[in-house]
C-alpha positions as CSV (number, residue, x, y, z in Angstrom):
1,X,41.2,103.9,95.3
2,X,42.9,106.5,97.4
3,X,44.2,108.7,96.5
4,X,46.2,110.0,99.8
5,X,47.9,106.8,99.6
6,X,48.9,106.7,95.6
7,X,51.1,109.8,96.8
8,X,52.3,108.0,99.7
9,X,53.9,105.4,97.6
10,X,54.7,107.7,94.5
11,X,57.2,109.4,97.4
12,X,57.9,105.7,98.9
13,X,59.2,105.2,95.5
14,X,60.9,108.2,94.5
15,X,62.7,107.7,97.9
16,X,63.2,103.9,96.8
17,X,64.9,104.7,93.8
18,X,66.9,107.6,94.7
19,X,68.8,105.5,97.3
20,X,69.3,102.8,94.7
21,X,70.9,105.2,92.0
22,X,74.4,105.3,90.6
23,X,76.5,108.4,90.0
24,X,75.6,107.8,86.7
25,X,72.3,108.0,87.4
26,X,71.5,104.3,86.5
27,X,69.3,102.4,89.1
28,X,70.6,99.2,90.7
29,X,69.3,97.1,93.1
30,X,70.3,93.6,94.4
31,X,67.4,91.1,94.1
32,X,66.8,91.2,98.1
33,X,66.1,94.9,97.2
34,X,63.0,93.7,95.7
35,X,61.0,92.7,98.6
36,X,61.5,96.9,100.3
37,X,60.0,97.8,96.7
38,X,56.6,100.0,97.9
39,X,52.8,98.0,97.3
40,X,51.1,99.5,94.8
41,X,47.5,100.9,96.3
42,X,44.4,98.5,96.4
43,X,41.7,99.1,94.3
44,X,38.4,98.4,96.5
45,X,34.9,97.6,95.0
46,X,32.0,98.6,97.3
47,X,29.2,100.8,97.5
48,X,28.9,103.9,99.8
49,X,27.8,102.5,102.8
50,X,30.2,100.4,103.4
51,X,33.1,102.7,102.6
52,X,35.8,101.6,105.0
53,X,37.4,105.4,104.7
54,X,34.3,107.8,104.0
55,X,35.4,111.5,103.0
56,X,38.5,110.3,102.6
57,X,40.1,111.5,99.2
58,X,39.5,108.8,96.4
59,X,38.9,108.0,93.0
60,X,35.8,106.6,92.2
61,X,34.7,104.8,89.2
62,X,30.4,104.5,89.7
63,X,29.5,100.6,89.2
64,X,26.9,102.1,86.7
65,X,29.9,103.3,84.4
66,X,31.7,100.2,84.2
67,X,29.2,97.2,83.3
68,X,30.7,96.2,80.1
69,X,33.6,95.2,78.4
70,X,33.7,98.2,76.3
71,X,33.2,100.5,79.4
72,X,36.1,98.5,81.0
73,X,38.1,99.0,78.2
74,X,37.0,102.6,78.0
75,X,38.4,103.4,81.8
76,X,41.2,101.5,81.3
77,X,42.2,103.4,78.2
78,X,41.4,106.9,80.7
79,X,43.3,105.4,83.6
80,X,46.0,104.7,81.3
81,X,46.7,109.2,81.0
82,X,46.9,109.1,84.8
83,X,50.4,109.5,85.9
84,X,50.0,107.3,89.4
85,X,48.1,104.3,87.5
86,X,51.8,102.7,87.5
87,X,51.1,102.8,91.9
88,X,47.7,101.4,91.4
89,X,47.2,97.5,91.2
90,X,44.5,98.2,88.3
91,X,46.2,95.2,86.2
92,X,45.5,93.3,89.3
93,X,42.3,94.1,88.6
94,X,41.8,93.3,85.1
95,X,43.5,90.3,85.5
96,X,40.9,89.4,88.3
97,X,38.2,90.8,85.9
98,X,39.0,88.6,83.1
99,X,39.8,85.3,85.2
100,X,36.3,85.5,87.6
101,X,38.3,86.8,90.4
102,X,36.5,87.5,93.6
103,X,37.1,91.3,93.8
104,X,33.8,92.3,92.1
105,X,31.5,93.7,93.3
106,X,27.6,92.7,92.3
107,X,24.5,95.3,92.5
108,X,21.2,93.8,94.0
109,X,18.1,95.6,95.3
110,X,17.7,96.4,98.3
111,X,16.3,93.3,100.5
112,X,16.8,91.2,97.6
113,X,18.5,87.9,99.0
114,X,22.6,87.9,97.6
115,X,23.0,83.8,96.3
């Protein structure tokens, strides 16, 4: 996930709401206003050599630390203390996770055919 872009869209939003606020300092929006809402960042799942922004500022999670429910669970629960999780689309994620999306990524030796 990166991380340039979560603060991209945590200003797109701050921006968003601040144009939508009341003198009263309540937020309100007509349901049009919905679809100029900022898209929370992608998470991607791929290994380093096919990085589509290498160097670039991310936050990684290693395949290696997240093969079991309990490890998913675990990161979730430490994603959960980040403040710009709310930017992220890591329920996406889960969701994808839990109904066999195709967002996962599978490790396999190297030559090793992929079926």
């Amino acid at each position: 996930m990166d991380t340039t872009e979560v603060r991209r869209t945590e200003e797109s939003v701050r921006a968003w709401e601040a144009q939508r606020t009341d003198a009263d300092g309540s937020l309100s929006f007509s349901g049009g206003d919905i679809f100029s809402y900022p898209e929370k960042v992608r998470w991607q799942a791929h290994h380093a050599r096919c990085d589509p922004a290498p160097g670039a500022g991310a936050y990684d999670i290693p395949a290696a630390k997240i093969r079991s429910w309990e490890q998913l669970l675990d990161w979730t629960a430490h994603l959960m203390d980040k403040s710009w999780l709310p930017h992220t689309d890591w329920d996406d994620c889960l969701r994808g996770v839990h109904q066999g999306g195709g967002r996962l990524v599978l490790a396999v030796e190297a030559g090793a055919p992929i079926s």
